[in-house]
VODOVO-254320 format. One record per residue (C-alpha): x, y, z. Coordinates in pm, whole numbers, padded with zeros to 5 digits, always signed. Layout:
<dodos>
XYZ ...
</dodos>
This chain:
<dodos>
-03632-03890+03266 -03469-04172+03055 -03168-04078+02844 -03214-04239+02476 -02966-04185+02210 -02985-04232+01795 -02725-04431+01654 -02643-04435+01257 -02359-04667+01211 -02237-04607+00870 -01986-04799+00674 -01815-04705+00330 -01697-05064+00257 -01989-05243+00249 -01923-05586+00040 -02205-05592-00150 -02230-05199-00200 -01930-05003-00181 -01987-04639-00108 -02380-04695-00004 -02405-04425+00278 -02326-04169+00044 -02532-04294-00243 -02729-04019-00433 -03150-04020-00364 -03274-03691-00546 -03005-03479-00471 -02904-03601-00145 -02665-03877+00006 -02851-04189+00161 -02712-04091+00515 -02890-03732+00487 -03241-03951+00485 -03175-04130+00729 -03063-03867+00972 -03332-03632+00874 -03606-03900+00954 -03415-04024+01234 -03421-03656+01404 -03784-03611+01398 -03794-03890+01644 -03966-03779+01938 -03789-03997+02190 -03439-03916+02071 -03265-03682+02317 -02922-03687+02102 -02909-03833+01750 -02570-03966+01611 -02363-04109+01270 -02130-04326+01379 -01863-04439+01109 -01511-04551+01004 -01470-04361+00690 -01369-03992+00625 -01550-03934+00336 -01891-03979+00553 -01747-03788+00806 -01731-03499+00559 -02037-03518+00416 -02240-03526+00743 -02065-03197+00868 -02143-03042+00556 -02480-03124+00640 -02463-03004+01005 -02510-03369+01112 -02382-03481+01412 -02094-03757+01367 -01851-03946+01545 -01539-04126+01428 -01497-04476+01520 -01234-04768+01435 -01217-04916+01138 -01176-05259+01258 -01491-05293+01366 -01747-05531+01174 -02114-05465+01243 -02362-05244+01344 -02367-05344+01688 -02038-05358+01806 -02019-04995+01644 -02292-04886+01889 -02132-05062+02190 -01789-04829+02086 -02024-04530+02117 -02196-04654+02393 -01844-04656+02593 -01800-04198+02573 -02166-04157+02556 -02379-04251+02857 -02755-04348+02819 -03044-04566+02972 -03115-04707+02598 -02939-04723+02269 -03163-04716+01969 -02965-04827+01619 -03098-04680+01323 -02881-04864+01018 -02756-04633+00772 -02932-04792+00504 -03293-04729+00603 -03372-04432+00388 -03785-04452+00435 -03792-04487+00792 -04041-04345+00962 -03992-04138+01300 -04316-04322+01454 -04079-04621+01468 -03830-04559+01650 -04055-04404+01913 -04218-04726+01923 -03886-04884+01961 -03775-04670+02223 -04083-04649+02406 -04093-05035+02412 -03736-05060+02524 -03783-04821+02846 -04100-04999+02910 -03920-05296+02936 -03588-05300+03095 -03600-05676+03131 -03527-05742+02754 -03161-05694+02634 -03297-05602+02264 -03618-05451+02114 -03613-05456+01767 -03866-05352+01491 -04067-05584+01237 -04285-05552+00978 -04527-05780+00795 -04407-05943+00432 -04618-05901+00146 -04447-06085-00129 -04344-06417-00180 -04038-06277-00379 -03979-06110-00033 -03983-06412+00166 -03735-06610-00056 -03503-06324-00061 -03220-06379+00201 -03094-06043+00245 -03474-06023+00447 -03424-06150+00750 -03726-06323+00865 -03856-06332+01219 -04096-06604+01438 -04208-06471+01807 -04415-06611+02026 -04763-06474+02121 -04634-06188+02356 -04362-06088+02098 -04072-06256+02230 -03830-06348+01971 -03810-06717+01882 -03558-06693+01574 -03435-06525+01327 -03328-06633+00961 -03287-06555+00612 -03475-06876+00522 -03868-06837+00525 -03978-06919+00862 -04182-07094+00952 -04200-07367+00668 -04559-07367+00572 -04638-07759+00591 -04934-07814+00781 -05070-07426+00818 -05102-07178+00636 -05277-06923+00865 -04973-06676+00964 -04803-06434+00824 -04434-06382+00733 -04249-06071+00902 -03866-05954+00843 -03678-05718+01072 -03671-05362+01012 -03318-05201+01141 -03420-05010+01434 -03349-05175+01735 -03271-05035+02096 -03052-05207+02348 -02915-05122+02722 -02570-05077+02824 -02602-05444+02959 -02683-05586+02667 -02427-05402+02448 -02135-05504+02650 -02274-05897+02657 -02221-05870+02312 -01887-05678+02269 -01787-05952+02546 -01941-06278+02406 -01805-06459+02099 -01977-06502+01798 -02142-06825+01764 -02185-07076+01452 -02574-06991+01422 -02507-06615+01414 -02234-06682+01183 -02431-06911+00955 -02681-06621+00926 -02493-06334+00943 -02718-06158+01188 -02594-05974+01490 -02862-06059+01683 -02893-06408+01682 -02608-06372+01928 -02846-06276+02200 -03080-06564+02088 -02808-06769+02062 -02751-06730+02511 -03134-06718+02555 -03105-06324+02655 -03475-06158+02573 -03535-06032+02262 -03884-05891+02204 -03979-05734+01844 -04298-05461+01768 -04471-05452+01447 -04372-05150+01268 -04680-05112+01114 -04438-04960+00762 -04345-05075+00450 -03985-05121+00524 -03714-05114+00223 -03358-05134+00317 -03121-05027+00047 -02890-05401+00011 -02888-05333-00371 -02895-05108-00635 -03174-05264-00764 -03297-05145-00400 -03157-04801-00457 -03359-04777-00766 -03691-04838-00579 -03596-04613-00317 -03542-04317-00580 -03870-04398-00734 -04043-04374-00357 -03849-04087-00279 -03915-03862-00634 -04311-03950-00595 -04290-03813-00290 -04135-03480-00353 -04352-03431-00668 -04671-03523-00449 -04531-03240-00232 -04429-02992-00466 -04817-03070-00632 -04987-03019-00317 -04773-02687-00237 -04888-02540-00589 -05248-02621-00503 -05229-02387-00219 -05102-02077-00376 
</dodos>
């Protein structure tokens, strides 16, 4: 059987949102949600936090989450997972980013499914459809165009594809769960970053970037990542109609 292992990589100094790992949602940090969706993944044989900061650290023992201490000199998501991937062995790597509070477990079984069901493609990464124009403007989505089978064509924070003569698609952005293999995380720790993957600030562009496969799965989810605090906010409104739908429901059955 395949070996797949859950990544969290978790940084405290974020540039846009110090401290966003440990961010309160009703009670409990941001990381906690994560984890605790992350871990009712099916396909996940061992489930991990990865980050640079010992304030994290802290807070995910006190949680009884597993975590693993990595060098601060590292820069993004994947390279962090390529450091773990070098003391932990697997057949596939699935990153779940640590700011993904609502995502759902079917998800990254889809992800990880996909990725041992094709070992051809260096990445599988999640997407989900847009359903906001204020979405599609907003850079920190990162919009997506594939081709019919789902390979990836590009990736950008600009709305792609420009809308001139068709209007008869819709937009998608990716959702942070993505899986790689052990090849494909040391092409990247091993390859430079290029000006396109610079430009957009997306790790992986870099894989576009030297034509290495890159197929994405709808997500079928509503996916919010937590860039902001005007995304925190939303995320806390989610979150508290979700534990007073529960708490309502549990009161109806006594």
């Amino acid at each position: 059987m395949k070996k797949i292992i859950g990544i969290i990589p978790s940084r405290y100094q974020s540039v846009r949102f110090p401290g966003k790992p440990l961010a309160d949602i009703c009670g409990k940090p941001m990381i906690w949600w994560v984890y605790n969706q992350a871990k009712q993944a099916h396909m996940l044989k061992e489930l991990y936090v990865a980050t640079d900061d010992a304030r994290i650290e802290q807070v995910c023992k006190d949680n009884g989450m597993n975590v693993l201490m990595t060098e601060n000199s590292i820069q993004t998501p994947t390279d962090r997972v390529y450091h773990v991937s070098r003391f932990l062995d697997a057949d596939v790597y699935v990153c779940i980013n640590g700011d993904e509070p609502l995502v759902k477990p079917a998800t990254i079984d889809l992800v990880a499914k996909t990725a041992i069901e094709n070992p051809q493609c260096y990445v599988v990464h999640a997407v989900s459809e847009i359903h906001s124009q204020t979405e599609v403007v907003d850079y920190t989505n990162l919009k997506t165009v594939a081709n019919e089978s789902g390979e990836a064509l590009y990736i950008s924070r600009s709305p792609i594809p420009y809308p001139k003569g068709c209007l008869d698609f819709s937009y998608k952005k990716l959702v942070c769960v993505y899986a790689f293999t052990r090849e494909a995380l040391e092409f990247f720790h091993d390859t430079p970053k290029g000006l396109i993957e610079k430009a957009e600030e997306c790790d992986i562009v870099r894989f576009l970037e030297h034509r290495k496969s890159v197929m994405f799965v709808d997500a079928h989810e509503e996916s919010l990542s937590v860039d902001t605090l005007k995304d925190l906010d939303k995320v806390r409104l989610i979150m508290s109609n979700r534990i007073k739908s529960s708490n309502n429901l549990s009161n109806e059955n006594l």
